[in-house]
N, C-alpha and C positions, 0 to 999 in steps of 0.2 A: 232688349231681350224679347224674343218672341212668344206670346203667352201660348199655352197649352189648350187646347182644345178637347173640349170631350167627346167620345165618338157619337156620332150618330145613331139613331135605333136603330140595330139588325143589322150594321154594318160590321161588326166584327169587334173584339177585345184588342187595345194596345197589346203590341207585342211586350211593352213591360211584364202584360200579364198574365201572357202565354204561361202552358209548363213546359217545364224546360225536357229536354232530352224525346219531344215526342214532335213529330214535323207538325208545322200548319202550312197553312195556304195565306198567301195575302192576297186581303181581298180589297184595299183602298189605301191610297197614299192621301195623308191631308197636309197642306201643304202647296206651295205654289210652282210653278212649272220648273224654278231653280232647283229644289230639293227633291222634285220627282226625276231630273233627269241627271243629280248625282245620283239616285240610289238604283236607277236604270243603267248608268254605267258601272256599278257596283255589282249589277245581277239582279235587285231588289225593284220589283215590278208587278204589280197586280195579277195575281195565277200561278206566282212562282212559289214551289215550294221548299221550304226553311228550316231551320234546329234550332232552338234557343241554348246556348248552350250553358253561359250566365245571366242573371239579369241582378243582380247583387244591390243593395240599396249603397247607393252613394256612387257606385264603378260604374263603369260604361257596359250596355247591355253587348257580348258577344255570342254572334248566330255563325250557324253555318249554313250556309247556300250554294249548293253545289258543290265543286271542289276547293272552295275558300272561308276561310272564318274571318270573318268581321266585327271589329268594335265599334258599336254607335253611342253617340253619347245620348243621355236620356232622354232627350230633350225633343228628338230623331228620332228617337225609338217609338215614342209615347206616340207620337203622327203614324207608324206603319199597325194598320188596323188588319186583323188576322183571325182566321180558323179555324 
């Protein structure tokens, strides 16, 4: 399991933490080149802007970006650093 990471100063709140139903911006993927270039084929990329639509304790966070909604599980989510 790969541990969690907490974000950096001034880089941005996990998207866990976002609120929900108001867009942010991502602003840093943490995470190694595998995981940024699934969520780059995803839509999900630094500058792109996003919905948070759940982020429910336990269930997998779903956003919307662009014309698609996505379920990341939390673990993904908590790496997309946002604001």
């Amino acid at each position: 399991m790969t541990p969690i990471l907490p974000p950096r100063s001034g880089s941005g709140l996990p998207l866990l933490l976002a609120p929900t139903d108001r867009p942010v911006t991502v602003h840093d993927i943490r995470g190694g080149s595998e995981l940024r270039t699934r969520l780059a084929a995803l839509g999900v990329y630094p500058g792109v802007e996003l919905t948070v639509i759940s982020a429910s304790l336990g269930g997998p966070c779903i956003i919307a970006v662009k014309e698609s909604r996505l379920a990341l599980d939390r673990g993904m989510a908590h790496r997309i650093l946002v604001g």
